[in-house]
C-alpha positions in Angstrom: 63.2 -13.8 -37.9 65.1 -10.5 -37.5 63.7 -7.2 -38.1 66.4 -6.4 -40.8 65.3 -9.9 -42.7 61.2 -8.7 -42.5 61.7 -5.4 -44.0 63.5 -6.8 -46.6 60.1 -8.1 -47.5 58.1 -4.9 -47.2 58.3 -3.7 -50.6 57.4 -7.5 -52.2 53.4 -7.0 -52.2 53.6 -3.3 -53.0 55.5 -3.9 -56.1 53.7 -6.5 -57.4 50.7 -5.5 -56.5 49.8 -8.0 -54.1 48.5 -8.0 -50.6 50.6 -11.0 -49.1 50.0 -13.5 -48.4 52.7 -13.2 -45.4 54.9 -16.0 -44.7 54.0 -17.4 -41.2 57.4 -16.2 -39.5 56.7 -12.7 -40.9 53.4 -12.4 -40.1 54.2 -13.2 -36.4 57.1 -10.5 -36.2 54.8 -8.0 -37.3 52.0 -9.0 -34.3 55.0 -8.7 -31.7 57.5 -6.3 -33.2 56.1 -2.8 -33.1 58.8 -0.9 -35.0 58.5 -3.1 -38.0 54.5 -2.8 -37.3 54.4 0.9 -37.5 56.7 0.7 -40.6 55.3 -1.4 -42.8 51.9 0.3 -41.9 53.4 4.0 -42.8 54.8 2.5 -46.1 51.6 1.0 -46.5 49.9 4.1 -46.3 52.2 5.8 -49.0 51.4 3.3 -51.6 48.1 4.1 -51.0 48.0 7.9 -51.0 50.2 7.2 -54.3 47.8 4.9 -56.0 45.5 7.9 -55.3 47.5 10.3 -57.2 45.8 11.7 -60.2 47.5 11.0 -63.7 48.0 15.1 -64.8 48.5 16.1 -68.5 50.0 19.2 -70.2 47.9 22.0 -70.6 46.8 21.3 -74.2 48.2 24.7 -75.5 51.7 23.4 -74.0 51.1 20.0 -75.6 50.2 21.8 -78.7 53.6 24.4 -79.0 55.7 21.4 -77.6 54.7 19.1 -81.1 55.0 22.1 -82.9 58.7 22.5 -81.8 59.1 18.9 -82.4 57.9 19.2 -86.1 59.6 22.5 -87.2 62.8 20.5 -85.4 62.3 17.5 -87.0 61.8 19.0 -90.9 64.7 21.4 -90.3 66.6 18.2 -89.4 65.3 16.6 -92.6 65.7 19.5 -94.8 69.6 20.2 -93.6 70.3 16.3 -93.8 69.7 16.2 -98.0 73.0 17.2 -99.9 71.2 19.7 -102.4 69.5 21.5 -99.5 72.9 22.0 -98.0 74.6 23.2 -101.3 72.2 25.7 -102.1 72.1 27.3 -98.7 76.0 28.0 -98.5 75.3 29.0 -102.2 72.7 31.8 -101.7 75.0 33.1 -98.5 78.2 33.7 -100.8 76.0 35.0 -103.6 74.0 37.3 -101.5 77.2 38.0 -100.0 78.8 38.9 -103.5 75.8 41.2 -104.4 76.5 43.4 -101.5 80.2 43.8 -102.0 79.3 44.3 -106.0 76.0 45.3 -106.8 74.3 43.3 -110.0 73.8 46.8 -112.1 77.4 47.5 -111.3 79.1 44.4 -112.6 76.2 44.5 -115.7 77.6 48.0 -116.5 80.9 46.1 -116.2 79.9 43.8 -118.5 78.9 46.0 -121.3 82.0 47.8 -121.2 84.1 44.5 -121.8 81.7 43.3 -124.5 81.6 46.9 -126.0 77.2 45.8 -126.0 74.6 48.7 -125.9 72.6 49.2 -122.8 69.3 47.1 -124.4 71.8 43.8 -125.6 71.2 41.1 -123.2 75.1 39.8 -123.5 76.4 41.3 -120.5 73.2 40.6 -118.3 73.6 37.0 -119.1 77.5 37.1 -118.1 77.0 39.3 -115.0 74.0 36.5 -113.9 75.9 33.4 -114.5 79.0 35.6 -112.3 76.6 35.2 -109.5 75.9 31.3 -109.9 79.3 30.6 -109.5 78.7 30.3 -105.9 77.2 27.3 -106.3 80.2 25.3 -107.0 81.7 26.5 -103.9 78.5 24.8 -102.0 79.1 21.3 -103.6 82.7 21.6 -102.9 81.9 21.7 -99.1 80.1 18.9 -99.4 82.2 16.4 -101.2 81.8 13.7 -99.5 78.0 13.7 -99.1 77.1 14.4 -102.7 78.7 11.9 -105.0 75.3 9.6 -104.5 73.1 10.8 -107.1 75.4 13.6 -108.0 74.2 15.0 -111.2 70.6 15.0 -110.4 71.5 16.8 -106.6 73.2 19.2 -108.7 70.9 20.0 -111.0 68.7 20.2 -107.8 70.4 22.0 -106.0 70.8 24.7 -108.8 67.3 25.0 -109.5 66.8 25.4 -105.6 69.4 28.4 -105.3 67.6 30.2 -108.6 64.0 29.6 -106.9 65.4 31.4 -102.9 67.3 34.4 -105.0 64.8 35.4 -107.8 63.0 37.5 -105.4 66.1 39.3 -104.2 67.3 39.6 -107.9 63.9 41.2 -109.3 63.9 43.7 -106.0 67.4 44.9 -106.8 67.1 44.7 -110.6 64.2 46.4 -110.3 65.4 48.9 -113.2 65.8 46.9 -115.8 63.8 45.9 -118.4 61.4 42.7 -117.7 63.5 41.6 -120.5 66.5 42.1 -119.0 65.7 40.8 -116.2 64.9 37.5 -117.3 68.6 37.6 -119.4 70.3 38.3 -115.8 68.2 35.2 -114.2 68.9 33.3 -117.1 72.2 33.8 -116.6 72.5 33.0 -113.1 70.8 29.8 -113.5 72.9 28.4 -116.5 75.9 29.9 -114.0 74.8 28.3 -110.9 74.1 24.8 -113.3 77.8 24.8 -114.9 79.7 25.5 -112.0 77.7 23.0 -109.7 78.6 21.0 -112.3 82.7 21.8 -112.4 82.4 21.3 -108.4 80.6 18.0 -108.9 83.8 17.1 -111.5 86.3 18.8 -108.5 84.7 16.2 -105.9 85.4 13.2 -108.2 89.2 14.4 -108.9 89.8 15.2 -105.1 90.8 12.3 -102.3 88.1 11.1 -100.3 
């Protein structure tokens, strides 16, 4: 048998495990071919400085901020994947967005003066609130094509979740006003950010898929 032939058959008994047995005409090589001899013992010797190897783990603190990562990853995944979640996130960036270029006491003053109201009537709070739902319908309009499955309940969802991430911001910058007035402006907001997820919900079914 030649040399090339009997290494060929080196790696058989490492690989499954086994210690032989040799065949006969492989077993005799070995006894009179040295370089095959002092191969097969140096790869015999690796296998068993590998079988020696220790099995190492992560430090736990590694292990520990590595599932963390995978978790916050995975819900964000989860979160950004559901229609409503979507809607209301693109809806609170253009309404935020809006609030900067016109401030909520600026448009409410605007308000009054078109409805002719005095400063304690809760008319043009509710207006200027539902100015800043609008938004809203711009968020389901972006995603058309995701949020025709269980439509009017993601809308309503979606409007609720948008009221719940801004009422913070609102109270902090309407801060002024009169508790009661305040709730008018939120009031307004939600019933705004309801109707026109609504008219974007009724957009979606008229446009082309």
């Amino acid at each position: 048998m030649d040399c090339e032939r009997v290494r060929d058959q080196f790696l058989v008994p490492e690989v499954t495990g086994e210690d032989g047995p040799w065949t006969e005409d492989v077993a005799q090589h070995l006894e009179r071919c040295e370089p095959c001899r002092g191969e097969w013992e140096g790869l015999a010797r690796t296998w068993a400085l590998l079988g020696r190897w220790p099995d190492e783990s992560p430090a736990e603190e590694i292990r520990g901020r590595l599932v963390r990562r995978i978790r916050l990853q995975l819900l964000k995944e989860a979160l950004l994947s559901i229609p409503p979640v979507l809607a209301a996130v693109i809806a609170v960036a253009l309404s935020l967005g809006l609030s900067l270029l016109i401030p909520y006491p600026f448009l409410v003053s605007l308000c009054r003066v078109a409805l002719r109201a005095s400063e304690a009537h809760v008319a043009p709070y509710l207006v200027a609130g539902m100015a800043y739902g609008v938004p809203l319908a711009a968020g389901v309009w972006v995603l058309r094509k995701r949020v025709l499955s269980g439509a009017l309940v993601g809308s309503v969802e979606a409007a609720l979740l948008f009221l719940v991430v801004l009422a913070p911001w609102v109270l902090i910058q309407c801060r002024d006003f009169a508790p009661l007035l305040q709730a008018a402006f939120l009031l307004g907001m939600g019933a705004g950010a309801v109707a026109s997820s609504l008219v974007g919900l009724g957009l979606t079914r008229l446009a082309p898929t």
